[in-house]
N, C-alpha and C positions, 0 to 999 in steps of 0.2 A: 770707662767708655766701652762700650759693645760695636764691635764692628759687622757682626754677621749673627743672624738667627735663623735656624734649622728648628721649625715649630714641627713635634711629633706629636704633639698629646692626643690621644684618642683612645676609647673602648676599642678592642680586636675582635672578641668572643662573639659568633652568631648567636650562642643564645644567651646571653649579652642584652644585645639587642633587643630581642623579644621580650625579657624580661624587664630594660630599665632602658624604655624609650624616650622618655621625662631626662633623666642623666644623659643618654647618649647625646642627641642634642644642645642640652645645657653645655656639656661638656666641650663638645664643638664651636659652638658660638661663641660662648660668653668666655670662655678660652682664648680664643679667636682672639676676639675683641678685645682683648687685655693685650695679647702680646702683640698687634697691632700699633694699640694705641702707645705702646711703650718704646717700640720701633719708630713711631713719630715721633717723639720726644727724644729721642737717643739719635736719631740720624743718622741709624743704620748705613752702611755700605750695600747691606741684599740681605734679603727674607726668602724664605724657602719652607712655600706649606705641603706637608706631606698628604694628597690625594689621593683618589684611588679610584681604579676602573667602576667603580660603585656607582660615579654618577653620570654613567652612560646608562643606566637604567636596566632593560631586558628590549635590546636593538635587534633581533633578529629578525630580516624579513618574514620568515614565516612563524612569528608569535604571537599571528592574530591579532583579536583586539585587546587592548592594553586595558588592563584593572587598574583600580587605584589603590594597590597593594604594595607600594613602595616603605622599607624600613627606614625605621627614624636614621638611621646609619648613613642609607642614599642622599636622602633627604638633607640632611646635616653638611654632607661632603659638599652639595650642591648651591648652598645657603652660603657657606663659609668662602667656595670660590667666588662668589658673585662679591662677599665683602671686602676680598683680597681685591679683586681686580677694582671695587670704585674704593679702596684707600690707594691703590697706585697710580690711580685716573685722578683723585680728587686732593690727595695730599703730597703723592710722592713717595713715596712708600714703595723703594724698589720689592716689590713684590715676584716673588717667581712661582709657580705651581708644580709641583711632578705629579704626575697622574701614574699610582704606580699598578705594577699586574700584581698578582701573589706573589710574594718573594720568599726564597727561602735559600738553605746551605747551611754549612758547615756552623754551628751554633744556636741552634733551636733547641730549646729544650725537651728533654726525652719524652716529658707530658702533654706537652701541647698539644690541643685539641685539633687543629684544624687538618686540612685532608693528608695534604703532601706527610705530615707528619706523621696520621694514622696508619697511612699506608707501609711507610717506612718502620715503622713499628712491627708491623706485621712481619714484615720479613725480619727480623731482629727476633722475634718471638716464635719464627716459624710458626703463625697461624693466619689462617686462609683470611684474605678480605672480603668483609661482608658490605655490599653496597644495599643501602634500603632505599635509593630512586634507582633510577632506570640507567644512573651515570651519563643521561646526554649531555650535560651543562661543558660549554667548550671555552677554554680560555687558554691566555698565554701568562708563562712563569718568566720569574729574573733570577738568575744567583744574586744571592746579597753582595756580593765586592763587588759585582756588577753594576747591581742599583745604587751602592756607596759610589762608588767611581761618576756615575749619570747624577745623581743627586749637588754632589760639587760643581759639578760643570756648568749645570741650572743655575747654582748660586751664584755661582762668577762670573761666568759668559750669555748666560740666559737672560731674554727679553722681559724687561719689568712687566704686569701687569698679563704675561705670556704663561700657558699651562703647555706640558710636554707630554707625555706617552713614555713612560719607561717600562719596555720590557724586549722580551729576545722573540721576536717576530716566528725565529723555527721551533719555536716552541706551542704553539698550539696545537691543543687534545682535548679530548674529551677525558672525563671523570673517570668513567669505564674504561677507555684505552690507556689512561694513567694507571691505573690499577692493575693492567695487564701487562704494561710496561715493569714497575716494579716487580712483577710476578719473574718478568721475563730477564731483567737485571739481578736480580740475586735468585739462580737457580738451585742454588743448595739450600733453600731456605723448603723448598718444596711445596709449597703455598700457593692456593686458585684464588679465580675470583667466583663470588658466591651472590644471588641474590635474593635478600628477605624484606620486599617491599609492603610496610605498615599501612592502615587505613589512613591515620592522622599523620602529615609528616611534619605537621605544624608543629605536633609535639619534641621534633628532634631540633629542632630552630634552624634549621636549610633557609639559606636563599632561592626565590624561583629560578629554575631553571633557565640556563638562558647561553649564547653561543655570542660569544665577547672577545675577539682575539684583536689588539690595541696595535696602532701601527706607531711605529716611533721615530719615521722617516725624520722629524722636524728636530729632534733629539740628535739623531746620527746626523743631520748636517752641520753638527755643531760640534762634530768630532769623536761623538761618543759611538762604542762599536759593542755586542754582547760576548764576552769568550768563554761561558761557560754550558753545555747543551743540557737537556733535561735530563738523560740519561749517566751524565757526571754530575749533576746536579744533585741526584737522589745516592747515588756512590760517596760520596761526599757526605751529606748529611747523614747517612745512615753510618759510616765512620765515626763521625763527629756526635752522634749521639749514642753510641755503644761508648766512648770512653765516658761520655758524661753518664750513662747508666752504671758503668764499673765504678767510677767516682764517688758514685750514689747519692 
């Protein structure tokens, strides 16, 4: 008997993405729709799909007019909640959503590609951070106990059929002021910020630009609270991945 599923499967990697739009999707869906369908047959106590600010799209009032440049990734997230919510609408299928920010802390591996990690890398190797956009892309971060801790909540106490916003509201920044933050958190690393903006940035696999800071009012009324800030956030991780780099 299965009482609870915590569905995480998904591609992470932006270019990833770019590269195997075909899988990312597949993988979403038909994914989905397996463990779905095995949650109705099993009669789950709560399901819990892991989201992500992805399928708010590029909301900033001033981002003009909208392209039809959306990654299989958005797309996918987007597809998958809509399936979640009519198998909790049509079979029952307590279904819950967390729509998560970037998450990160203490146990990310020392390679990992994405930003919070590059950054923290930098100061680790004491060498300067090179941004190749402009850094205006604005969002909010979570500590991971934090989003562990919200993610349960969801499952237990969270509204079937209901999506949530997990993230720490005082944590919105920009890419570039993140990058300066870290500069400005580990001083002895002596490390700037730098810019070498390419012609094609298609070719680095980026998301569009875009100012996305998730409100999680509906989350905190349900008892959940954020305690860890961005600037312990990256103290932390950057701890946690200097032992995993000695470790080797």
């Amino acid at each position: 008997q299965v009482d609870y599923i915590v569905h995480g499967a998904s591609a992470t990697s932006s270019r990833y993405f770019v590269s195997n739009p075909v899988e990312t999707i597949a993988t979403a869906i038909n994914g989905t729709v397996n463990m779905l369908e095995f949650a109705k047959l099993r009669r789950v106590q709560g399901f819990l799909y892991l989201s992500s600010l992805e399928v708010y799209g590029t909301p900033a009032a001033d981002a003009g007019l909208i392209t039809e440049s959306y990654s299989g990734y958005s797309e996918g997230k987007r597809m998958v909640e809509c399936i979640c919510a009519s198998y909790a609408s049509q079979y029952e299928v307590p279904v819950k959503i967390a729509r998560l920010s970037q998450t990160f802390g203490a146990g990310v591996d020392y390679a990992d590609g994405r930003v919070f990690a590059e950054f923290a890398r930098c100061a680790l190797e004491k060498k300067d951070i090179v941004l190749h956009t402009k850094g205006q892309t604005v969002r909010s971060y979570c500590y991971t106990r934090d989003a562990v801790a919200a993610m349960l909540l969801i499952l237990l106490k969270g509204e079937a059929g209901t999506a949530y916003n997990v993230t720490n509201m005082d944590t919105k920044i920009s890419i570039a002021d993140m990058a300066q933050l870290v500069c400005d958190t580990f001083p002895q690393s002596g490390i700037h910020v730098t810019f070498d903006l390419p012609q094609d940035l298609a070719s680095f696999g980026y998301n569009p630009e875009m100012v996305i800071a998730l409100d999680s009012s509906r989350l905190m009324a349900l008892g959940w609270k954020p305690t860890v800030n961005l600037r312990e956030m990256f103290t932390r991780l950057a701890q946690s991945m200097t032992i995993d780099h000695e470790n080797g």
